[in-house]
N, C-alpha and C positions, 0 to 999 in steps of 0.2 A: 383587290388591292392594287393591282398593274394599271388596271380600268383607272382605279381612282389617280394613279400620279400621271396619270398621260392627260386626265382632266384637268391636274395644276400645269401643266405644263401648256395646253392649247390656253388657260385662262388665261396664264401670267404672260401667255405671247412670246413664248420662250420657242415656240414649234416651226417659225414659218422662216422668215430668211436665213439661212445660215452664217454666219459668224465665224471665217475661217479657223479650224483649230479650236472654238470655243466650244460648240452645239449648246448654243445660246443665240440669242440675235435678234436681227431686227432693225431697221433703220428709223423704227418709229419705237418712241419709248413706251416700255409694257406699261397698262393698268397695274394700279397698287394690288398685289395680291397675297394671298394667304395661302397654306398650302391647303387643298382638297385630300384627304386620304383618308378613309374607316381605318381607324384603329381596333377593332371591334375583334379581328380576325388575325392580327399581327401578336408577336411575343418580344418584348421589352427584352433589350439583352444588357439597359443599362442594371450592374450589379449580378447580374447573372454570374453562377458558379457551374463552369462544366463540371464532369468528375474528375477525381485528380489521377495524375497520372503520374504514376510512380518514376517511370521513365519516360522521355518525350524525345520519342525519332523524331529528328530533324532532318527537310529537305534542304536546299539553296537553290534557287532559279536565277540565273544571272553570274555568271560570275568571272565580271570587267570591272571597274572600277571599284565600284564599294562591293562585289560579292564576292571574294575572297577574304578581305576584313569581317566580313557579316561570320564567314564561318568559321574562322581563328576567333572570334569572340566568343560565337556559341557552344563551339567545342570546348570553351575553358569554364562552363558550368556546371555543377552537379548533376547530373540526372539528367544530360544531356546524349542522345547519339547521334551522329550524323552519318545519316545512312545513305544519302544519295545526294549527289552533285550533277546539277545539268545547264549547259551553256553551248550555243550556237557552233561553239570552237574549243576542240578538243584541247587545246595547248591550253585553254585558258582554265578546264578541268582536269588538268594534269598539275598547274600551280596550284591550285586549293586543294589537291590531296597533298602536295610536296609541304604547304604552310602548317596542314596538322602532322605530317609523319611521324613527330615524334610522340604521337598522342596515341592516344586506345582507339582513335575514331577508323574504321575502314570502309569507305563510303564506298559506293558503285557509283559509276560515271556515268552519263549521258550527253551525247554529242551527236552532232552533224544532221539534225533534220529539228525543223521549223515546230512541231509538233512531239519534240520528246518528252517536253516537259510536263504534256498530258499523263504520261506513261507513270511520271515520278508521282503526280497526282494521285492517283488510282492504285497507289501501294497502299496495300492494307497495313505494314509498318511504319507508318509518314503519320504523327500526329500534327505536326507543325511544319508549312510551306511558308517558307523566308523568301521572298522575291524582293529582287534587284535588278532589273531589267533595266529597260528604256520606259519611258513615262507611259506612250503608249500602248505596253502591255499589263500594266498592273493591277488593271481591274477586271480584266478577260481571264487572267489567271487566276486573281482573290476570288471572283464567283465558280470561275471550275475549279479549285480547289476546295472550296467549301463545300460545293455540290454533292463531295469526292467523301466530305466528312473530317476535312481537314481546317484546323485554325489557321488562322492567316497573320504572317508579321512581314508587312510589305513597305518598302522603300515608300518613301512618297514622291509626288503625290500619288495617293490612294485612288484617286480620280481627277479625271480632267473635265470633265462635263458633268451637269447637272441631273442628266439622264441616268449617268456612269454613278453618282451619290448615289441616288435615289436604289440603283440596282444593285451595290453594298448592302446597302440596311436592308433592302427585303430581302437577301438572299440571306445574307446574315440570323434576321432573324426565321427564317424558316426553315431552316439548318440547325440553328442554336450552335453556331459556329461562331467565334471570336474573329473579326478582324479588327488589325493590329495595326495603326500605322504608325512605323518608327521617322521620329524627328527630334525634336529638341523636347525638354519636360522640364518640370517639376522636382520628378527622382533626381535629377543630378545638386551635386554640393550646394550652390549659392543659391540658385531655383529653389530650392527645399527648403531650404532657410529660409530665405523670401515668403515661399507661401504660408509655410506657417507661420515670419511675422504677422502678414498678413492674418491668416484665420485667426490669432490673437490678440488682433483689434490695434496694434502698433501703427497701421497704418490709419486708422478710423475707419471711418467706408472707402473705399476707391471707387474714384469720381471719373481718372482718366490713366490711360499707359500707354506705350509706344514701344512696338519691336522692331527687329531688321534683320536682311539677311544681305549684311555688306560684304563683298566677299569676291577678292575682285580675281575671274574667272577668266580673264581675257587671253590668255596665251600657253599658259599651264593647262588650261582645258577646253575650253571652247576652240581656239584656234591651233588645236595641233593635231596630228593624223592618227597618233597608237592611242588615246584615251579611252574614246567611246566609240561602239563599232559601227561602222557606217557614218561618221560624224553625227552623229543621231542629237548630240546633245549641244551642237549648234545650228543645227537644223529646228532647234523647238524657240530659236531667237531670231527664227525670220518667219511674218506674217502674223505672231504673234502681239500684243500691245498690252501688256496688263502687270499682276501682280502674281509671278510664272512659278514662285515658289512660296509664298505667305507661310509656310509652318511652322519652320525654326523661329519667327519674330510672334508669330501669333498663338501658339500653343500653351504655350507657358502662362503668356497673361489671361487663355482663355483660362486655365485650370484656377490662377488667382482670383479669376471674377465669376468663378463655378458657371460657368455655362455647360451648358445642357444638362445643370441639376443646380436651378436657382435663376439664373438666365439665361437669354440667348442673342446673339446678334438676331437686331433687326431691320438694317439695312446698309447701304455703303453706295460709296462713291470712290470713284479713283480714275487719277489724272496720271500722264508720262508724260515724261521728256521727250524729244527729239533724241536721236541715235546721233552723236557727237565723236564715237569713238572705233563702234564695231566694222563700218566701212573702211575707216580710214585704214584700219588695222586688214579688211583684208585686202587693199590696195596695195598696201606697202609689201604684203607676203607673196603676191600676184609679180610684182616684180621681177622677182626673185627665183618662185616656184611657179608655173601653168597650172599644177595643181589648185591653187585658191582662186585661180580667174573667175570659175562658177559662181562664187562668191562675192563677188564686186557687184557694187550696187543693189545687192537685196534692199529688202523692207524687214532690216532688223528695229527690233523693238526697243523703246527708248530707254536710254544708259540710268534716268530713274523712274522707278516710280513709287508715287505714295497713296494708300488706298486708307481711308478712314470711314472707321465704323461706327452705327449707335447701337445701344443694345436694349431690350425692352425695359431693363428699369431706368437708362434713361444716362450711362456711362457711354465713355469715348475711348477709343484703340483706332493708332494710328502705324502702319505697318509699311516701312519702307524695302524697296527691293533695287539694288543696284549690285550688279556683278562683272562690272565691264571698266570702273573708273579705279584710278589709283587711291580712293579712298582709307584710310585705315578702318580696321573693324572696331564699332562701336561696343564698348560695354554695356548690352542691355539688358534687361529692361529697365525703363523709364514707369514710373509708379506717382501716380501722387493721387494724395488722401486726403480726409479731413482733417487728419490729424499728423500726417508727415508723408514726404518727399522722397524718394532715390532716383539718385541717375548716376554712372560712372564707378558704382564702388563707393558713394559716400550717399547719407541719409541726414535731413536734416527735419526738423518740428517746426520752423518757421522761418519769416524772410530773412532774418540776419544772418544767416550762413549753415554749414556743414558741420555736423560733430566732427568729433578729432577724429585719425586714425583710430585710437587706442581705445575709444568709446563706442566707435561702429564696430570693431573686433570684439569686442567684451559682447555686445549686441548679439554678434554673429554667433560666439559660442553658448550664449542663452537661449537660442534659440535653435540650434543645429536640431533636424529631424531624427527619429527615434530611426529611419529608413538609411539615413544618411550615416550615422551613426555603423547600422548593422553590416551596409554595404561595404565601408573603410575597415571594418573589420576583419572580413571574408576576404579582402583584397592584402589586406597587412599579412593576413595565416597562408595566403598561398604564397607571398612573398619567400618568407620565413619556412619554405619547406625545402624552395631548393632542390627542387627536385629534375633540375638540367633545364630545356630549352621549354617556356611557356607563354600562353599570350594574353594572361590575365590583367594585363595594363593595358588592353583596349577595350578589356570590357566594360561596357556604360549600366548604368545604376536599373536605364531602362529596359537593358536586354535582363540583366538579373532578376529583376521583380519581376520579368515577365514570366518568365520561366518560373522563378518560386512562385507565380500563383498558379500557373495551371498544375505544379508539382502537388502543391496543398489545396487546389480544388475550390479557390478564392477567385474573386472575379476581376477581371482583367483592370488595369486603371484607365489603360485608354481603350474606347470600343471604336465599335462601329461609326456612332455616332460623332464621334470626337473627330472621327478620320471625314467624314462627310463634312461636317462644318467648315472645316479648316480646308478643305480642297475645294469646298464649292468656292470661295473668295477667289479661285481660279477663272473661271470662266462669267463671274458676274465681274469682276474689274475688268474682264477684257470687253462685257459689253459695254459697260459705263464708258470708257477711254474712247471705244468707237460712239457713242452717241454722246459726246460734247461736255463730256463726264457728268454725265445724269446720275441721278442716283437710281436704287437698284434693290427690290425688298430681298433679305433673306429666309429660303426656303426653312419652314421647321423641320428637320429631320426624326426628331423624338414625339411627333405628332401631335404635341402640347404635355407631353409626357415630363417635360422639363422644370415643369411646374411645380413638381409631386417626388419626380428623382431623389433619391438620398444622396447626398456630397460624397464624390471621389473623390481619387487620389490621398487613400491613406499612408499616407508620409510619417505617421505616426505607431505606425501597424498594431492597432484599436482592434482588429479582425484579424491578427497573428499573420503566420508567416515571417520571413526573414528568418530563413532556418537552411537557405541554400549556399551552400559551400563552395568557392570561387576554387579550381585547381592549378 
């Protein structure tokens, strides 16, 4: 199987120049390609059910910016333990046991060497490794952790490179391990709504959609010193040129257009801006501090970019990324059908305008998920217990159902696969951008297995479940 993607990879011309930060490349655009790999030998993990696990130890890898939120989330679900906390710097795993202490949770710590997090790995009581790292560790961990026999719910992206995809889904499926990569869904409120107007034909067919991930990061994080450690997470905005985060804009519309069980993208293009913003920003801080002089004059990446996709039945997604302008954040997604339109919070059947408020709400509550439903529930009952200091108002619809399915022994809604798609848009817009924005086929990850897949994301919970109890 390894033989066979290293064959797509020398075909598709993806092997020879490298492409800084992509491991893609090339100065000459690849031949149209397909991916080469025997399926023959491989185990499908779309739909897979591990066995359930009545309790699910939980590790945290990471824990700077989003890993301390990661483990006050997961600590506030049923069936949950969090048995071990590890991060480069001890203070930063001294805050995440102080966020649960008033909880049942007593983790052991891990700190001060590059390599503890292996250690966390190779617990025989670690069902589930949450990583939250820096970008470039997520996928070195998702496969030693699975390796280990451990599911995976890791930050995204999942991967950065096509190689890094590619080495998910085998490891994944030769493990029969879950990885999991947490971003924007489906499960949450309006998402879920959506897709089930969606799957009940409100929309007609969906012809074309558009996400984003506006979100303007310039000073609050990228340019400040305590966020991310080692500045790591503006460091991944110089030499870069692409579409560096695609999955909060893309995820969602993929689950509405069933990809990778029904279709799949089958290729893209994408164009950037010039960088208008991030030098100036760190000339003006250079000023002031020596510290950002390093800083002045990189080859930061352009303040947008827009990468658009076709998909094999012959639909459009169009995904913008801009984290650096004072843009406001867009209410998305953008949807339009054969038979009706949303963009903004309003939905319309044809060109003469918007229904009312009072008719897209009535809409809203005829269609609200049987999932959405379960989870406002669970969340209303741990309100109403009252029971002192809890952090059950950060947890998302997606950490819930993750956990009630491996609880109930149900198959995950986002796999492997889902994590692959959505990350590869990573390093093939960075080659498009560098070759004159060419376009760019996308790799099948389900082996043509997409064809045949049964539809996730039960939103509807048709396969039960929705029996896990928020605390």
């Amino acid at each position: 199987m390894v033989g066979d993607r290293r064959d797509f990879i020398k075909k598709s011309g993806l092997a020879t120049l490298a492409l800084m930060g992509a491991g893609l490349s090339g100065s000459k655009r690849p031949d149209e390609y397909v991916v080469i790999r025997n399926n023959r030998n491989s185990f499908n993990m779309h739909g897979y059910a591990a066995p359930a696990l009545e309790t699910v130890g939980v590790a945290v890898i990471g824990l700077g910016n989003r890993g301390t939120g990661t483990t006050r989330r997961l600590a506030s679900i049923e069936g949950v333990e969090i048995r071990a906390l590890c991060d480069l710097e001890s203070d930063r795993v001294e805050r995440a046991k102080e966020a649960i202490r008033t909880t049942h949770h007593r983790p052991d710590g891990y700190s001060g060497g590059e390599e503890e997090w292996k250690k966390v790995c190779e617990r025989e009581d670690i069902n589930l490794v949450a990583i939250a790292t820096p970008w470039n560790l997520h996928t070195v961990q998702s496969v030693f952790a699975m390796e280990n026999g451990k599911h995976v719910f890791t930050e995204l992206p999942a991967a950065n490179t096509i190689d890094e995809c590619w080495e998910l889904v085998e490891t994944s499926e030769r493990t029969k391990m879950h990885c999991v990569q947490e971003s924007s869904s489906c499960h949450s409120g309006r998402m879920a709504t959506l897709l089930n107007m969606v799957r009940e034909g409100v929309f007609g067919d969906l012809i074309h959609a558009e996400g984003a991930y506006i979100h303007d990061l310039l000073r609050d994080y990228n340019f400040t010193k305590d966020t991310y450690h080692n500045m790591w997470r503006l460091n991944e905005n110089i030499g870069r040129h692409g579409s560096l985060y695609p999955q909060h804009g893309f995820v969602p519309i993929s689950q509405m257009m069933d990809l990778n069980y029904g279709d799949t993208v089958e290729h893209l293009v994408s164009v950037s801006s010039n960088d208008f913003i991030m030098n100036d920003t760190a000339k003006e801080l250079a000023e002031e501090d020596d510290f950002w002089q390093e800083y002045v004059d990189r080859d930061y990446r352009g303040n947008m970019n827009i990468t658009t996709m076709r998909t094999r039945k012959g639909r459009t997604i169009v995904i913008q990324h801009d984290v650096s302008s004072p843009r406001p954040r867009p209410r998305m997604p953008l949807l339009s059908g054969t038979k009706g339109f949303y963009s903004n919070g309003r939905f319309a059947t044809d060109h003469r305008g918007y229904k009312s408020e009072e008719e897209w709400q009535a809409m809203m509550e005829t269609y609200t998920s049987e999932l959405t439903k379960r989870f406002n529930k669970a969340v209303q009952q741990a309100r109403e217990t009252e029971r002192g200091e809890h952090s059950y108002f950060n947890v998302s619809a997606t950490d819930w159902r993750l956990i009630d399915c491996l609880r109930n022994g149900l198959p995950v809604e986002m796999d492997v696969y889902d994590a692959a798609l959505s990350s590869a848009i990573i390093p093939l817009s960075e080659w498009s951008v560098a070759n004159r924005f060419n376009s760019v086929r996308m790799p099948d990850f389900t082996s043509g297995a997409w064809k045949t897949n049964k539809r996730g994301m039960d939103i509807n919970l048709e396969n039960g479940g929705g029996t896990t109890a928020i605390l």
